[in-house]
Every structure is written in C-alpha cells, then in structure tokens.
C-alpha positions as CSV (number, residue, x, y, z in Angstrom):
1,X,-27.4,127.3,53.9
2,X,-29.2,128.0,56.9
3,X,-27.1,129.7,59.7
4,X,-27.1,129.3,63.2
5,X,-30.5,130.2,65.0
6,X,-29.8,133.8,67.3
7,X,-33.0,133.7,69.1
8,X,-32.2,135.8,72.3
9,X,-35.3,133.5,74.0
10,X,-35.5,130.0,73.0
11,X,-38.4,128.7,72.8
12,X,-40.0,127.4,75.9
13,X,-43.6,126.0,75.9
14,X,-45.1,124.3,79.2
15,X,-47.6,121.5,78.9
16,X,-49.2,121.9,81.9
17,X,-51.6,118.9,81.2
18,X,-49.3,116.8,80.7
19,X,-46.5,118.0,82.8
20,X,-44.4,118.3,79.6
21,X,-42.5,121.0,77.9
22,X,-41.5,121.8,74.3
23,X,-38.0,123.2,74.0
24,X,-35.3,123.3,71.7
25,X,-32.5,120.1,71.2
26,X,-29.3,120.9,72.3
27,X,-26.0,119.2,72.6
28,X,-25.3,121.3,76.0
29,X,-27.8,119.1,77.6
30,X,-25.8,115.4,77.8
31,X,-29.4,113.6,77.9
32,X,-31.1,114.5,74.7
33,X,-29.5,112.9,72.0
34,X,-29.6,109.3,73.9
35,X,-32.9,109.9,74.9
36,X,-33.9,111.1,71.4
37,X,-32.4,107.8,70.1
38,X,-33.9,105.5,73.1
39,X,-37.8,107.0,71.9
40,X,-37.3,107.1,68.0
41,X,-35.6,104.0,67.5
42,X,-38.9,102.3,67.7
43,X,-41.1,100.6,64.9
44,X,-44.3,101.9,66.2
45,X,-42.9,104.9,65.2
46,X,-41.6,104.8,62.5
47,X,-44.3,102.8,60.6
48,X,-45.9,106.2,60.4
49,X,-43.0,108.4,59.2
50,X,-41.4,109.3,56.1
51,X,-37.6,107.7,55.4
52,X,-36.2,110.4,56.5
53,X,-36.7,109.2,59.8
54,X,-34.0,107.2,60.6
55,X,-34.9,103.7,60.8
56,X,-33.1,102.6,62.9
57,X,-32.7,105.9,65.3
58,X,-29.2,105.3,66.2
59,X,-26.9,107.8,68.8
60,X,-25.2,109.2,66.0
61,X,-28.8,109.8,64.2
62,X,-30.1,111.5,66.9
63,X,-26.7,113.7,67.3
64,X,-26.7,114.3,63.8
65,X,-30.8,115.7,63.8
66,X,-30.1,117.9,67.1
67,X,-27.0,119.8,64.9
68,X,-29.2,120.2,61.8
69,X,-31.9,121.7,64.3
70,X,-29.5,124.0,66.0
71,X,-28.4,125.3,62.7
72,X,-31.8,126.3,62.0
73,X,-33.0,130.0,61.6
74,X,-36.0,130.4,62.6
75,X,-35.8,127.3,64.6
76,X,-38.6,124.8,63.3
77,X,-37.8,121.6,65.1
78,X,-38.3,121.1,68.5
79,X,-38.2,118.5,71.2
80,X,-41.0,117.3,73.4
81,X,-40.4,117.0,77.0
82,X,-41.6,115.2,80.7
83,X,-40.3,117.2,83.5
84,X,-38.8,115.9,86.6
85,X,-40.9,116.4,89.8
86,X,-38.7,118.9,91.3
87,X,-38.9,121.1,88.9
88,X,-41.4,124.3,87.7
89,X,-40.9,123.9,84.1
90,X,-38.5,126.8,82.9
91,X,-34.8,124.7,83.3
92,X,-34.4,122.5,80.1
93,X,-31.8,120.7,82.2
94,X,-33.9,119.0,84.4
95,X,-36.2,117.6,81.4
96,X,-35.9,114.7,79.4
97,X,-36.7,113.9,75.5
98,X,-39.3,111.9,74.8
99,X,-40.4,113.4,71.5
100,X,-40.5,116.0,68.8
101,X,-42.5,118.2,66.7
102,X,-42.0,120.4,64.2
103,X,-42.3,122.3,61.0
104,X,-41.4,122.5,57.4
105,X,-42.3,125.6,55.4
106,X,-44.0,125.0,51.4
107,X,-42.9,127.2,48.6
108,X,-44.1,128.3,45.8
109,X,-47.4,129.8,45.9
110,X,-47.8,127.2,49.0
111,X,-46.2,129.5,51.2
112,X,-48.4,131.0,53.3
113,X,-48.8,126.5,54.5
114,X,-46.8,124.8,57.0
115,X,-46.3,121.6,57.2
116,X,-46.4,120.2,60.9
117,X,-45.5,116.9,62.2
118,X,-45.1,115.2,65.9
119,X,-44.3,112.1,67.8
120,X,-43.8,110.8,71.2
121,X,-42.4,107.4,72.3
122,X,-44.3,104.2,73.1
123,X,-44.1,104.7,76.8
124,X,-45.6,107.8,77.0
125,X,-48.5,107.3,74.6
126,X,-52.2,107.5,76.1
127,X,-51.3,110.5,78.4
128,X,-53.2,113.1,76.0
129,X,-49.2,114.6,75.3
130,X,-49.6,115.1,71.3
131,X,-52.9,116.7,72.0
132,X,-51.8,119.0,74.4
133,X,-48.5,119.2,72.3
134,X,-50.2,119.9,68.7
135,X,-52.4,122.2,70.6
136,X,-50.0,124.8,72.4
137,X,-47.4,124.5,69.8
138,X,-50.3,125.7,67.2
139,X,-50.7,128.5,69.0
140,X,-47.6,129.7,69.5
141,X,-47.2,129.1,65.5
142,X,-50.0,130.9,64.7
143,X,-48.6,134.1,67.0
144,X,-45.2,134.4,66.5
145,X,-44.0,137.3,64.4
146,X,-41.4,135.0,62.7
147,X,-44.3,133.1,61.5
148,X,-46.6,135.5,60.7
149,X,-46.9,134.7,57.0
150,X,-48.8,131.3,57.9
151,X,-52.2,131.6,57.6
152,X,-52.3,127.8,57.0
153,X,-50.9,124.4,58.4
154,X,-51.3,121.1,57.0
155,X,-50.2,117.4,58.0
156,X,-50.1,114.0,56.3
157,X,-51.7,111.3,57.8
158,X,-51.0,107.6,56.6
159,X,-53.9,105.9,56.1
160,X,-54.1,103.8,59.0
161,X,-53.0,106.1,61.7
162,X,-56.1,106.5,63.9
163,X,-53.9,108.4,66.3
164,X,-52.9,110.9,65.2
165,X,-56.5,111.9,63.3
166,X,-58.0,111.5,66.6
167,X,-55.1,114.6,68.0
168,X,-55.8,116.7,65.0
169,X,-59.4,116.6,65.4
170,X,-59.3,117.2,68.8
171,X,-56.8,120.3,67.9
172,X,-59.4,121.4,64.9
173,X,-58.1,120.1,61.9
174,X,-60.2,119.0,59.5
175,X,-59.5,116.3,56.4
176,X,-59.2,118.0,53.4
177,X,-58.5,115.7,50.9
178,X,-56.8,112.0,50.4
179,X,-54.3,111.2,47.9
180,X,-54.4,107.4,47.2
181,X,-51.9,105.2,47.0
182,X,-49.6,107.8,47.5
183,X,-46.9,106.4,49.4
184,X,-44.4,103.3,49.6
185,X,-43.8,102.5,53.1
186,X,-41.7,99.3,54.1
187,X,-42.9,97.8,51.0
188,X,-46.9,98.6,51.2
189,X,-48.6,101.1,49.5
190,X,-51.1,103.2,51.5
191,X,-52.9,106.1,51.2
192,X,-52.8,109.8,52.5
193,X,-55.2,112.1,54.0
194,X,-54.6,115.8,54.4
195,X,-55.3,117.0,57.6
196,X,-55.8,121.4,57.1
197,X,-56.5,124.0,59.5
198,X,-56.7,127.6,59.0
199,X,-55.1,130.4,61.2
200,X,-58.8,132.2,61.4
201,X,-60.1,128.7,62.6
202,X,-57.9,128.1,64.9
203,X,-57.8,131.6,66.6
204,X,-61.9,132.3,66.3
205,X,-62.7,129.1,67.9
206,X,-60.9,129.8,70.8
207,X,-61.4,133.6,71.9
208,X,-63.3,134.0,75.3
C-alpha cells in the first residue's frame, strides 16, 4: 500500500505560456475537488478516457481521486492549473483546477516506460495548455532523481483523438505502433495508437 507522499517540496511547475501551473491536489485547498468535478464531469472528456474515469465526475469522485493522489509516494498525479491575475505563480491557493496529468509506472521488464496521460476541460481547450503542459511536465519527468529509471514514456491514443496526437507531436512523440480494435468504449470498438518518446530524444532535441 502506498504511504503518504513526504516530499519536503511539492511539486510546482509554471506554464508561463499559458499562465497555468501544474501542482499537486489537495484537500487544504476548498476549490479543487468542485472544480476537479465541474471540468471532468464532461463527455468530451471522457469519450477519450479509460472507465476508470468516472463517468459521471461527481463531488465525491473528485474527493475520492485527490485522497488516492495524496497517498501517493512518489507523487504521480497532478492537477493542472489557470492562475488568478494577481498572482506570480508560486501560491497554489490562488489557482484553480481545470485539469490533470499524470503518470502510471509499467512493470516487468517494462519498467524503465511510463505511462503519461492528461486532460483539461472544454472551456479552456484551444489555448495551447496540454502542449505547454505535456511539454514542461516531460521535462521535469525526465530530470527528477525519483524518476531516474525512465528512459521511456508512452501514451494511448484512441483512434479518433486528433488532439491529443497533434500535443504529442508537437512535444516529440512519435507513433510507434496501433493495436486494433483494442478497446470497448461506450459500446464502440476503436483502435489504439502508441504514442513513444525516448529520454535521449527528448533531452538531445532541446540542448542549446
């Protein structure tokens, strides 16, 4: 069982872009698990997740995901984030949930690969905030010393999803492979392309 997360610095990632942030879910923050549910509880969204996305997101949903990610150690799951006008990025108080991205780690001899996944609500779509998002938290993945084992990350795509191969392009991942009819989703079968990018890709491709 995974024990509560003693990171003396949570994570804290501007989006500079974007004027966004990616920072932990908490329940010290009153706002995050409405807003959580507000975003997620959305078909547009979850026609592209897996059922283990609540469908539908409800207040207790979004209560219950922000314990399960406090409980993690090394945190995976984070929360996307606008930030209020007043303020310079660094206070999680004074930012609001409007998404999430994370990891899960493969096993096995699969465990140098990391799964990674994202979303962000309908009202904020078109701003370029997965992009920047996908991009910064890659980074960070791919230098963190509790992560340095990952020479490897890897998404799912539905078949379908044009968004979201147009942010992991942009971010350098590269399709790798589709597995067809793979997946049952509200009743119709699609298929799924695997979206790879390698740590020595990522890092070569953006030295100065």
């Amino acid at each position: 069982m995974a024990t509560k997360s003693t990171d003396s610095k949570p994570l804290n990632l501007p989006l500079p872009k974007s004027h966004c942030l990616i920072r932990p879910l908490t329940h010290t923050n009153p706002t995050d698990a409405p807003s959580l549910a507000h975003h997620a509880n959305n078909p547009l969204i979850t026609k592209w997740m897996r059922d283990a996305f609540p469908n539908p997101y409800t207040l207790d949903a979004a209560k219950s995901w922000i314990t399960f990610t406090e409980a993690q150690s090394p945190r995976l799951d984070f929360a996307i984030c606008t930030l209020t006008a007043s303020t310079a990025g660094e206070n999680e108080s004074e930012s609001t949930v409007i998404g999430g991205i994370g990891l899960k780690q493969k096993d096995d001899i699969y465990r140098r690969t990391m799964e990674i996944g994202y979303w962000v609500g309908e009202a904020h779509w078109g701003r370029g905030i997965a992009s920047e998002a996908l991009e910064v938290f890659t980074r960070w993945v791919f230098s963190a010393e509790e992560f340095a084992h990952v020479g490897r990350l890897e998404a799912e795509v539905f078949a379908g999803n044009i968004g979201s191969f147009r942010v992991l392009e942009k971010v350098g991942f590269k399709p790798e492979g589709r597995k067809r009819k793979a997946v049952e989703k509200a009743e119709v079968v699609l298929d799924v392309v695997v979206m790879g990018l390698l740590k020595e890709e990522f890092l070569d491709a953006r030295r100065d």
